[in-house]
C-alpha positions as semicolon CSV with decimal commas, in nm:
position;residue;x (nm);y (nm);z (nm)
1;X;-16,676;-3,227;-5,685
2;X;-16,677;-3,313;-5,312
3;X;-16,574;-3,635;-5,243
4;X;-16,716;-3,754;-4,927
5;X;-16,608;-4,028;-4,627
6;X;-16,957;-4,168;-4,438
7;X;-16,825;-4,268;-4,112
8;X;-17,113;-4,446;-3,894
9;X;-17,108;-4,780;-3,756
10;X;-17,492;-4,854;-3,852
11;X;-17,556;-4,911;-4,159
12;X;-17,926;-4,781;-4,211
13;X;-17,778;-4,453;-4,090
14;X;-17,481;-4,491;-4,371
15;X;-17,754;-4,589;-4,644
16;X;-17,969;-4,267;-4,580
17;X;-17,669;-4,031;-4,595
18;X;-17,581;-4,177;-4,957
19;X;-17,917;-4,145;-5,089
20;X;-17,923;-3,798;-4,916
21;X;-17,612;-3,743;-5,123
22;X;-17,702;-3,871;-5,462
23;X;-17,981;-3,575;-5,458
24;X;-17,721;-3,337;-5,446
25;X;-17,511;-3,216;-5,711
26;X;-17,121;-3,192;-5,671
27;X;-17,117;-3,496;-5,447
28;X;-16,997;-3,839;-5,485
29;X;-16,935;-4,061;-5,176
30;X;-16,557;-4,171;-5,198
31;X;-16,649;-4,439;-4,945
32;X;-16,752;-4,552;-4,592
33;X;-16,619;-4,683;-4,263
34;X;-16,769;-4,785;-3,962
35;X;-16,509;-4,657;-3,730
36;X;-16,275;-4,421;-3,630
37;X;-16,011;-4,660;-3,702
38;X;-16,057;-4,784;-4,037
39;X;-16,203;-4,384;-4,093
40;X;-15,830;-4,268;-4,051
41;X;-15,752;-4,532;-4,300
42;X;-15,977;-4,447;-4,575
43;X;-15,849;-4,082;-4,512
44;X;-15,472;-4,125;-4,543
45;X;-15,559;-4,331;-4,867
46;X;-15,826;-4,158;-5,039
47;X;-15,757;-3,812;-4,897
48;X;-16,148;-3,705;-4,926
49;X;-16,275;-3,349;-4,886
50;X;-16,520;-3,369;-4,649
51;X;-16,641;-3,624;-4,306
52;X;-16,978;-3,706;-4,231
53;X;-16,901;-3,838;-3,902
54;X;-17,116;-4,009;-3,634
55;X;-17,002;-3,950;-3,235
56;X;-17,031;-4,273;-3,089
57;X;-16,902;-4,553;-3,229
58;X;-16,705;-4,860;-3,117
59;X;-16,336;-4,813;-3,072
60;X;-16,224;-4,424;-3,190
61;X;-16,531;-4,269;-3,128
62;X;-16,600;-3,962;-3,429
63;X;-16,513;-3,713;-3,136
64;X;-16,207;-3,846;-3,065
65;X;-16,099;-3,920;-3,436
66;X;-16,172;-3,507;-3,476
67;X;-15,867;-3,469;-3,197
68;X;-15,648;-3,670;-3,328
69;X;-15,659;-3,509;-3,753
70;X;-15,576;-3,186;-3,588
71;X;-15,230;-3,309;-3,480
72;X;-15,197;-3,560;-3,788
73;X;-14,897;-3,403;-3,966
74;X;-14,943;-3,649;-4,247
75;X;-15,314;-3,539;-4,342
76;X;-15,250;-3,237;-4,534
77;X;-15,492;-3,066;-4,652
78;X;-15,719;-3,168;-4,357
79;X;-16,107;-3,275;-4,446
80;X;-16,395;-3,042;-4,333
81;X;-16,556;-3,248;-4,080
82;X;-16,919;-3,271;-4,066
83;X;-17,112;-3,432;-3,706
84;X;-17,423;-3,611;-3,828
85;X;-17,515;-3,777;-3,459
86;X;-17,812;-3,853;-3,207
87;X;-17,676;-3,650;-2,957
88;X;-17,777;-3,299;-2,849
89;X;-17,536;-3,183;-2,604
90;X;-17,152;-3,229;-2,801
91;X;-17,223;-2,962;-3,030
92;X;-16,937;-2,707;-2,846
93;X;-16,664;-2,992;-2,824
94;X;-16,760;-3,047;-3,214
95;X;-16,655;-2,742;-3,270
96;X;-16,391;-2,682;-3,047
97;X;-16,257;-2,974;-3,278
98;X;-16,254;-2,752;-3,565
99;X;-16,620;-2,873;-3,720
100;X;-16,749;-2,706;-3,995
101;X;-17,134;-2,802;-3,907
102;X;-17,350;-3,056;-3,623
103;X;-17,656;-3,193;-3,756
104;X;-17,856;-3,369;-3,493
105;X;-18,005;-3,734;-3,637
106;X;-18,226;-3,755;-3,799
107;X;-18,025;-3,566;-4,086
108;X;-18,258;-3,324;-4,306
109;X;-18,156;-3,328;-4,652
110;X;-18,199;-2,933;-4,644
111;X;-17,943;-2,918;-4,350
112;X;-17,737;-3,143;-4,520
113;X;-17,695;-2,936;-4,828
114;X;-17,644;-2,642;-4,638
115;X;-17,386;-2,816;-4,434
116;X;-17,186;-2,920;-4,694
117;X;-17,215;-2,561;-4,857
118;X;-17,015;-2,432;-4,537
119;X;-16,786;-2,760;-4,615
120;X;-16,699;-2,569;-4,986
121;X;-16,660;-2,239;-4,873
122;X;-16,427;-2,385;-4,617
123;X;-16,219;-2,550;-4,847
124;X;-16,156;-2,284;-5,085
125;X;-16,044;-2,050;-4,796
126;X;-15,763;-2,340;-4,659
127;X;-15,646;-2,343;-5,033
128;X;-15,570;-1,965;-5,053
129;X;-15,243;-1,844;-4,944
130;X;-15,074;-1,927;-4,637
131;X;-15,060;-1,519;-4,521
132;X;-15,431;-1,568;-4,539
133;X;-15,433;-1,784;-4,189
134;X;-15,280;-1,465;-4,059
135;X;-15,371;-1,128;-3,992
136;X;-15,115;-0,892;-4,017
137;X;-15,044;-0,584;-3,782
138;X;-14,852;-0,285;-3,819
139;X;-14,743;-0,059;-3,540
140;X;-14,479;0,177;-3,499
141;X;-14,296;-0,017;-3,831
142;X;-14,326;-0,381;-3,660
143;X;-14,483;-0,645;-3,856
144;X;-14,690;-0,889;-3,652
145;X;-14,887;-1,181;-3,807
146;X;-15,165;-1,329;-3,589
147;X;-15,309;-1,680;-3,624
148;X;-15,679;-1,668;-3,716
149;X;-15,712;-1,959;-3,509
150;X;-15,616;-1,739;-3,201
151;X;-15,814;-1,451;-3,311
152;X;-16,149;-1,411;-3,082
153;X;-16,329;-1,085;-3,180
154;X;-16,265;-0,790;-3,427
155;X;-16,435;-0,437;-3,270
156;X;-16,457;-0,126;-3,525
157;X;-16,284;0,149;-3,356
158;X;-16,250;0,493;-3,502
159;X;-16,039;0,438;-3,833
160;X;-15,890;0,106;-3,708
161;X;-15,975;-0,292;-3,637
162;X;-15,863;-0,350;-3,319
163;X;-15,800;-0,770;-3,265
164;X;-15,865;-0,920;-2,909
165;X;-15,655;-1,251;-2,932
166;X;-15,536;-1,478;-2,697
167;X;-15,195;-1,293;-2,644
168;X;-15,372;-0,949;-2,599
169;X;-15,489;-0,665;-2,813
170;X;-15,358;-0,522;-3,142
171;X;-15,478;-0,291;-3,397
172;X;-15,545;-0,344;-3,798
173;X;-15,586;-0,115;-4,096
174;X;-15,880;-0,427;-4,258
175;X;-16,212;-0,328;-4,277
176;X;-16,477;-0,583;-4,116
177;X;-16,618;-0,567;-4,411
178;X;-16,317;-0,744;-4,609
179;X;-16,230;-0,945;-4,310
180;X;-16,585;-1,152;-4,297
181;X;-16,531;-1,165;-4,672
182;X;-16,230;-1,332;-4,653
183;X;-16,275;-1,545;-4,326
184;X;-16,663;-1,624;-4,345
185;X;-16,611;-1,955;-4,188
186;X;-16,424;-1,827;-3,853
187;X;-16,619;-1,510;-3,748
188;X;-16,985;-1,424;-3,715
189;X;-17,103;-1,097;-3,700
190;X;-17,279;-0,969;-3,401
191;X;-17,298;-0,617;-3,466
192;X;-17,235;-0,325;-3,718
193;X;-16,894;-0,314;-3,536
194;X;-16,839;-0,680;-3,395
195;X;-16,748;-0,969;-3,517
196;X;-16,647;-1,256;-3,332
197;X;-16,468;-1,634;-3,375
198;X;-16,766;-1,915;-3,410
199;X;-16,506;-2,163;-3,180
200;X;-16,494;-1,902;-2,896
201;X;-16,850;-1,832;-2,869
202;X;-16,975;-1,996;-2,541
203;X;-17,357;-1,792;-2,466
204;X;-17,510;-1,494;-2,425
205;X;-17,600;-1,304;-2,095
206;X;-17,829;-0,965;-2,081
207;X;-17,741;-0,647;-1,911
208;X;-18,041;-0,501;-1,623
209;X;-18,157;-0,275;-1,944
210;X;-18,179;-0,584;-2,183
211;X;-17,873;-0,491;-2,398
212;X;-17,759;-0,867;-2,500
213;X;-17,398;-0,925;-2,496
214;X;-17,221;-1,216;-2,626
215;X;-16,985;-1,473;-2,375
216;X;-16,652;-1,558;-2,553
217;X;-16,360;-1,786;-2,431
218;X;-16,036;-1,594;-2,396
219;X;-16,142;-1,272;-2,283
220;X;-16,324;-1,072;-2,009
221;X;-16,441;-0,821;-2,289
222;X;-16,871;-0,948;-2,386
223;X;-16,911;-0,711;-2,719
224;X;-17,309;-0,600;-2,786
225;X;-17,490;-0,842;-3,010
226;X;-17,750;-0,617;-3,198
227;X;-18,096;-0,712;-3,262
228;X;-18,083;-0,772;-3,547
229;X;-17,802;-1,039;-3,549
230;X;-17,956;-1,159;-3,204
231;X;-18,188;-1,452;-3,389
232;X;-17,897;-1,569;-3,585
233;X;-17,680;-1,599;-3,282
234;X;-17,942;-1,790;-3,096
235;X;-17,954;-2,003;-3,343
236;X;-17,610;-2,103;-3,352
237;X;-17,598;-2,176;-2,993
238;X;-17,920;-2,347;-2,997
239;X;-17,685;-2,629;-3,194
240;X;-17,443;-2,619;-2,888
């Protein structure tokens, strides 16, 4: 059961979300607040599982209140955060705050289902192990765990995964295969042998033959998307 914090300071907005919710099985609201204020409250009381949480608000403002749970020690585990907002544009600084989905206002019961499907999947992977947040590299007998948070693509390359993080380049024995498995909710894959972090994603750009190659934060290197992924990446940028 996902319980679930409605944070939007109008209340015909709040009222459609919980009838949105009460068609949806697995779902109970654990409560509402109309601020990011008294929303930081309600979390550190009621620890719920997942955010529905409007941008602009008086006071902490939903983007804002995203910042700050990232550094809250306190809040452990942390909620999924879903943006349900008017605006258009905040979509990359949603999820450069570590959002698990933006829906634009007005909310579509579809879309919010699906959002809070992500929200699950999410939560199960933060519950696994700690060495799951990590990948782990071995080279020449030295042991070297990476942060998935710093991870921004994973390229198939002969009979290894090489990693382009933010510190450089290493090389893993994991298959693509297992590693979308396991970490569905950080990387998106882009090609037969690509896959690459949702939160460093920033557009696409095409080559003078059309080849379409994917923008990421961090790094010089723009992997190929293939066609067939192309319409799935458009979409997701299309939120941005």
């Amino acid at each position: 059961m996902l319980n679930i914090l409605i944070i939007d300071d109008e209340k015909p907005a709040r009222d459609r979300l919980r009838r949105m919710l009460a068609a949806i099985d697995d779902c109970q609201v654990a409560g509402e607040a109309i601020d990011g204020e008294s929303a930081l409250k309600a979390i550190r009381e009621g620890g719920p599982d997942v955010l529905l949480l409007d941008i602009s608000m008086p006071g902490i403002g939903g983007m804002a209140l995203a910042e700050q749970l990232k550094s809250e020690q306190d809040i452990d585990p942390k909620p999924a955060i879903i943006f349900c907002t008017a605006y258009q544009d905040q979509a990359l600084n949603a999820f450069e705050n570590e959002a698990i989905d933006y829906l634009v206002k007005p909310v579509r019961s579809a879309r919010l289902e699906q959002a809070l499907g992500k929200a699950r999947r999410f939560l199960q992977g933060s519950r696994q192990d700690a060495e799951d947040a990590f990948l782990r590299s071995t080279v020449g007998g030295k042991v070297t765990l990476i942060p998935i948070s710093d991870v921004i693509a994973l390229i198939s390359e002969d009979k290894y995964t090489t990693v382009v993080h933010e510190a450089g380049r290493t090389v893993i024995d994991d298959s693509l295969t297992e590693l979308e498995r396991r970490f569905e909710n950080f990387f998106m894959r882009i090609h037969r042998n690509a896959l690459v972090s949702r939160q460093h994603i920033r557009g696409l750009e095409r080559t003078s033959d059309g080849q379409a190659l994917v923008i990421l934060s961090g790094t010089e290197r723009k992997p190929t998307v293939s066609r067939r992924n192309l319409p799935a990446l458009r979409a997701l940028l299309s939120h941005y």
